[in-house]
N, C-alpha and C positions, 0 to 999 in steps of 0.2 A: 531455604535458598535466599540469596541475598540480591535485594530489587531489583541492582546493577548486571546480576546473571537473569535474572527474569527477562529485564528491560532487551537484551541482547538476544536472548535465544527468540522474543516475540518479532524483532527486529529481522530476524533470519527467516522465520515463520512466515511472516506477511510477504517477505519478498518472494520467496518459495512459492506462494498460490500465484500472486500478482505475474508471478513470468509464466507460469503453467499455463496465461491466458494464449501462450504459444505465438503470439504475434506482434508485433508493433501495433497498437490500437489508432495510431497517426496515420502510418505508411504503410503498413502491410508489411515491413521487413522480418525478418525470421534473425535477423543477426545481431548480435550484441542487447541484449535483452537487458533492461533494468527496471525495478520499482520508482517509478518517481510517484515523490508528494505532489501535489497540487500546493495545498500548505505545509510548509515546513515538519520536519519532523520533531521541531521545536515547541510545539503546540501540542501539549499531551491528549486532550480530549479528541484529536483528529491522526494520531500519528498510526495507528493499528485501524482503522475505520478503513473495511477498504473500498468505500465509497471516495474516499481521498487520495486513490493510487491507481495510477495507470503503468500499462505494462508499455512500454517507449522503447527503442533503441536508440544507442546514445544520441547520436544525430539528433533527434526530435527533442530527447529530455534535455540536449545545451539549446535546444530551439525554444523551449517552452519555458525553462528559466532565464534565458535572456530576452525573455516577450509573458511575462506572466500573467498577461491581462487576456492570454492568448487562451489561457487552460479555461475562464467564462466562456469565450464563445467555443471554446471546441467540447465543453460538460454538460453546457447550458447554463445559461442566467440564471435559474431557479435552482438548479442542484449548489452551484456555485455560489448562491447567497445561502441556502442551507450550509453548507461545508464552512464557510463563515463565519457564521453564526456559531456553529459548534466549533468551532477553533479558539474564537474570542470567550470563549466559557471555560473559566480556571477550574481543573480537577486535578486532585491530589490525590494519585493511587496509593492503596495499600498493595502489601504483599500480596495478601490475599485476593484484590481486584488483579491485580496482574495476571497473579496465577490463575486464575477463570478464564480472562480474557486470553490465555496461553491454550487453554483445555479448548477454548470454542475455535478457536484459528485452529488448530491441532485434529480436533474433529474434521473441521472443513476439509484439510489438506489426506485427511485419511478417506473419505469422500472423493475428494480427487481424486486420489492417487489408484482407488477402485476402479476410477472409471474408465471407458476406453480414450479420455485424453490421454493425446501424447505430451508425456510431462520432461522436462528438460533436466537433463542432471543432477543433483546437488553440486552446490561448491564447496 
């Protein structure tokens, strides 16, 4: 499989758990669910980390990238210097890392999807 469909279905994966958390992690809202980064998903070492993804409704995720100093205090100063940290740290996945990293998110979400959470659609 070629990195670019890897790099995709993991992209789908991560958002798939991240809204399963069933809520706005900000507001309490139940509507309009998304995966926001904290840091970009430009930053390979932190993009599938889902210590760097919160479950937002749009409202919050345009609130927290037009205030991104805002994601430290609402993660915490210490997780938020870790996630940093590991963001500014260059990795070049192979195939083979991808596809791991696909298997363990993939676990995860099989995990979920067991559970008695209420898990929200596929799109």
């Amino acid at each position: 499989m070629k990195k670019t469909t890897i790099r995709s279905k993991l992209d789908k994966m991560v958002s798939k758990i991240v809204r399963a958390r069933g809520k706005c992690q900000n507001c309490g809202s139940l509507k309009s669910l998304q995966a926001a980064h904290i840091f970009s998903r430009t930053y390979n070492n932190t993009r599938w980390d889902l210590d760097n993804l919160l479950c937002l409704c749009a409202s919050c995720h345009f609130f927290f990238h037009k205030n991104p100093l805002e994601f430290a205090h609402f993660v915490g100063e210490e997780k938020y210097q870790l996630l940093k940290e590991a963001r500014n740290q260059i990795t070049k996945y192979s195939t083979a890392d991808l596809e791991l990293k696909f298997k363990v998110l993939e676990d995860i979400w099989k995990t979920l999807s067991a559970s008695a959470v209420v898990l929200p659609p596929d799109k």
